[in-house]
N, C-alpha and C positions, 0 to 999 in steps of 0.2 A: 186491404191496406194494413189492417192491424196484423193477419199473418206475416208478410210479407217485413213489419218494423218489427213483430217478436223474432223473426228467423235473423236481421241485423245484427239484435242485441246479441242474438246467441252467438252467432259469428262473431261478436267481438269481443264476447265474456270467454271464446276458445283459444281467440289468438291470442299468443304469449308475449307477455308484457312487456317493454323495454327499459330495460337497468342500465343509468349510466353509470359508466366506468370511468375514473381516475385515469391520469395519463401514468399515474405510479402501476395503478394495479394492472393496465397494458402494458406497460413494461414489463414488469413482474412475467404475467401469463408468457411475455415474449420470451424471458429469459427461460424460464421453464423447458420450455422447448430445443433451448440449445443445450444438447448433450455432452460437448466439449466443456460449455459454460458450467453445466453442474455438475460434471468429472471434478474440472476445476476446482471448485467449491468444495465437494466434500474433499478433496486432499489440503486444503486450506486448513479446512473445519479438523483435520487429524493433525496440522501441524501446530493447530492453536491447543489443540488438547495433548497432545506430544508436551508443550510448554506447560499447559497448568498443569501435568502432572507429573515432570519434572522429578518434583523431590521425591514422590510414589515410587517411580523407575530407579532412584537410588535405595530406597528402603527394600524393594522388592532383590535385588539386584547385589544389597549390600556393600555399593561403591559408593560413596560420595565423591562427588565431580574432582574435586581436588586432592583425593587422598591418593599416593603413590606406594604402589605396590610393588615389593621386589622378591617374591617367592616365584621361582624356575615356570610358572604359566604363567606370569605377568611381563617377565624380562627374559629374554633369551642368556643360557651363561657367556656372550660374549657383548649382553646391557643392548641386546637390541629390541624392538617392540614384537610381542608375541599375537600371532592371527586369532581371526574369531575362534569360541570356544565354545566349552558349555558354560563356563564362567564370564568371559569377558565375550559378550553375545558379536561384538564389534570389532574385535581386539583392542591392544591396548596401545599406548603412544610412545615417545622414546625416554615417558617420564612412570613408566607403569602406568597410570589412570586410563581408565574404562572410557573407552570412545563415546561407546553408547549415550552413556548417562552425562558428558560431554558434549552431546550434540542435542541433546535434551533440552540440557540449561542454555546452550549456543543458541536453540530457539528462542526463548527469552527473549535475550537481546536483540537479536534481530528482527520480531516482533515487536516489539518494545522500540525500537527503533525509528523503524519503517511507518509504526500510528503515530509516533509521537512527530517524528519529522512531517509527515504527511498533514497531519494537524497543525502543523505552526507555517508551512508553505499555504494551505489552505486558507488558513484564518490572513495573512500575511497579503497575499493574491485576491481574495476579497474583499480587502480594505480599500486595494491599491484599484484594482480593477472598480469599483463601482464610483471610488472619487474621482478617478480620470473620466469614465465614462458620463457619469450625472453631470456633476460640474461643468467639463469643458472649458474651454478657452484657453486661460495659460498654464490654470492645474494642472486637464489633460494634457496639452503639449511636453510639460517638465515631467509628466510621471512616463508619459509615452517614451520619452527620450532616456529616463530613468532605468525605465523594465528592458530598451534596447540593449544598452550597457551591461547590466546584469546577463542578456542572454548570450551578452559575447565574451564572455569575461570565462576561460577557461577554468570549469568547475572546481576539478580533481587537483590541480595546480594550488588554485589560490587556501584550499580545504586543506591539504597536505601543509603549505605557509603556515595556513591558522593554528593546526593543531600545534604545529612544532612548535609554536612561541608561546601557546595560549596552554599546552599541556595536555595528552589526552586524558578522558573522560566519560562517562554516557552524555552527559549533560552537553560536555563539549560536542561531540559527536551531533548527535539532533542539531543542539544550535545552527550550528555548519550548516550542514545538510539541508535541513530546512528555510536557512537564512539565502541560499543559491539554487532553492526548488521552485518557489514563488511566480516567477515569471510568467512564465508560460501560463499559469491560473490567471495572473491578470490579464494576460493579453487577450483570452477568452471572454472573461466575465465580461471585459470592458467593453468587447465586439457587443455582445450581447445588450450593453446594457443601453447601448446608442439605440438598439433596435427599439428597446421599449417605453426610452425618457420621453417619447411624445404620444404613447398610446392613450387613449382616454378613462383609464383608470389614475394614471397620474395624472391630467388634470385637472379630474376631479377631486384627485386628494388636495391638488394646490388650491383650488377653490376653496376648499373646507378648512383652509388654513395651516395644513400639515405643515410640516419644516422641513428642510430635506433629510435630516438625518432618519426622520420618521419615514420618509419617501423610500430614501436608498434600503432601509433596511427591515421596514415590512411591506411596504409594496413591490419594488423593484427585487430583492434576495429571495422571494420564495417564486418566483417565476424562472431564476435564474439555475437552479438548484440542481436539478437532474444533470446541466453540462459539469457543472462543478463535483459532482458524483461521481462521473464518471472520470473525471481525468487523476480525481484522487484516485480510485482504482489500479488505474496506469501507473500513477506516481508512486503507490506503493514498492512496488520491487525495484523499484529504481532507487530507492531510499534503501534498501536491505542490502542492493550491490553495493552502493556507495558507500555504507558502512563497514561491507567487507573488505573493499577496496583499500577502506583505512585500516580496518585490522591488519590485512593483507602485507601492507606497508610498514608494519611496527608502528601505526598510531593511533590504532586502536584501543578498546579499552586495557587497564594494566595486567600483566597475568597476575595472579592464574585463572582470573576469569575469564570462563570457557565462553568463546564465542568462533564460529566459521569463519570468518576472514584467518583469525590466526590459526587455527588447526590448519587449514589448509595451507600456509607459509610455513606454519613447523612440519608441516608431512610431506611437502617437498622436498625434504635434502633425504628422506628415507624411498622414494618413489617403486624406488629399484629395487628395495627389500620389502617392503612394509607397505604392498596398493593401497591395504586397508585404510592406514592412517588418512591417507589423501580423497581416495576414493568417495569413504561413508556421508564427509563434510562436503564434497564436492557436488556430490548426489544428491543433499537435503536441501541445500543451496541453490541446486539448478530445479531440483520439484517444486521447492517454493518457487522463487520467480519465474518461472514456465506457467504456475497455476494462476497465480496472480495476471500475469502477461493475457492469460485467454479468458481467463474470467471477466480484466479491465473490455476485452475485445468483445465478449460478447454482452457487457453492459451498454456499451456505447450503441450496439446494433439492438439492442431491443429499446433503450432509450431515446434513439434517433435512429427509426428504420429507414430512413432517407441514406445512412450512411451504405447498408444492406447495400442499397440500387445501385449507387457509387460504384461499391466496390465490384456488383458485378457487370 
């Protein structure tokens, strides 16, 4: 009897312990493994350091983004823009300045953009989303009815309106952007949050006399969180296009601040002579939002591998 409970113990002092896991750090381990996913990511991670280093790549390079160069390797002798070099690693535009160190700083902005719009959709879609969803009754119906409008109210249209009366700007820009990104985060959260206003964590916090505001936003928002993660991801490059979109158009921000919507509208009338011009900004433009596009995609699939089954 006593061999037979020592050989147990020993049996159970061999087998290997069980560590629970976070549904972050499952995620995590998931994403790991999608090799498109961290392709994606480190091209992100090069075009966030492309931007912080920005001024470096002009110090290195001797351009600064806005200085106009007219010595015979910057301008062709009949003022047109000269191809890559050993000096102008990009070539240069139909203003002399170095593409390069122009698509540098064009990261910037578009970064800069694409968080800060993403961030104020988000904050904006979490508000809307959890008071429609908790509340209910005639709250929910008017914000329901609310976020429908918004989702039908042509973007680029009313954006393109705004800028022109209201002036372009970064500031304008985001606002915009973000002020007609929102929706679709509500409509999520708010599915979400119906699921969970009657599980029994909430009511036990109502027992204990919480308020809802305490409900919706430390009980209910951190259970929420991962789908909200994820759609920001997505929402990302959709804020970057739609700020190139405005550049694109003349309302973007003012020159000579380099940013990809307008290089790519000023390198179009050169297409024919000058690929470069169009090409380099076109290229940066489509890596980023490509990366972001697959990186959102394979958030969502290590976040929710139910989506995984969906799809296949």
């Amino acid at each position: 009897m006593s061999a037979g409970t020592d050989v147990d113990r020993g049996a159970e002092a061999a087998a290997p312990a069980i560590v629970g896991r976070s549904p972050w750090s499952l995620g995590w381990a998931r994403l790991r493994r999608d090799r498109a996913a961290m392709i994606s990511l480190g091209l992100i991670v090069l075009v966030i350091a492309m931007a912080l280093l920005a001024p470096l790549a002009a110090v290195i390079t001797g351009h600064p983004p806005n200085t106009q160069y007219r010595t015979p390797d910057a301008l062709s002798p009949e003022g047109l823009p000269v191809g890559p070099s050993g000096r102008f690693w990009f070539g240069t535009d139909d203003l002399g300045r170095d593409i390069f160190v122009r698509i540098a700083y064009g990261a910037r902005v578009s970064l800069l953009v694409g968080v800060a719009a993403t961030a104020l959709a988000v904050a904006i879609g979490v508000v809307v989303g959890l008071a429609a969803g908790f509340l209910g009754g005639v709250t929910d119906t008017l914000l329901a009815r609310f976020v429908d409008v918004v989702l039908s109210v042509p973007f680029i249209l009313v954006a393109i309106a705004l800028v022109s009366v209201s002036g372009s700007g970064l500031g304008v820009s985001i606002t915009v952007i973000g002020s007609f990104s929102w929706a679709a985060i509500a409509r999520i959260v708010r599915g979400q949050v119906l699921s969970l206003r009657e599980r029994e964590f909430v009511e036990a916090a109502r027992s204990l006399g919480a308020r809802n505001f305490r409900i919706m936003f430390v009980e209910i928002l951190p259970n929420v969180l991962a789908p909200i993660v994820v759609y920001a991801t997505l929402l990302m490059p959709v804020a970057i296009v739609a700020q190139a979109s405005l550049s694109y158009l003349g309302l973007g921000l003012p020159p000579p601040t380099a940013d990809w919507g307008g290089m790519i509208s000023a390198g179009q009338k050169h297409y024919t002579t000058a690929w470069w011009y169009i090409v380099f900004p076109g290229a940066a433009l489509l890596v980023t939002t490509v990366a972001f596009n697959l990186l959102g995609d394979g958030v969502r699939d290590a976040f929710d591998p139910r989506a995984g089954l969906r799809k296949g």
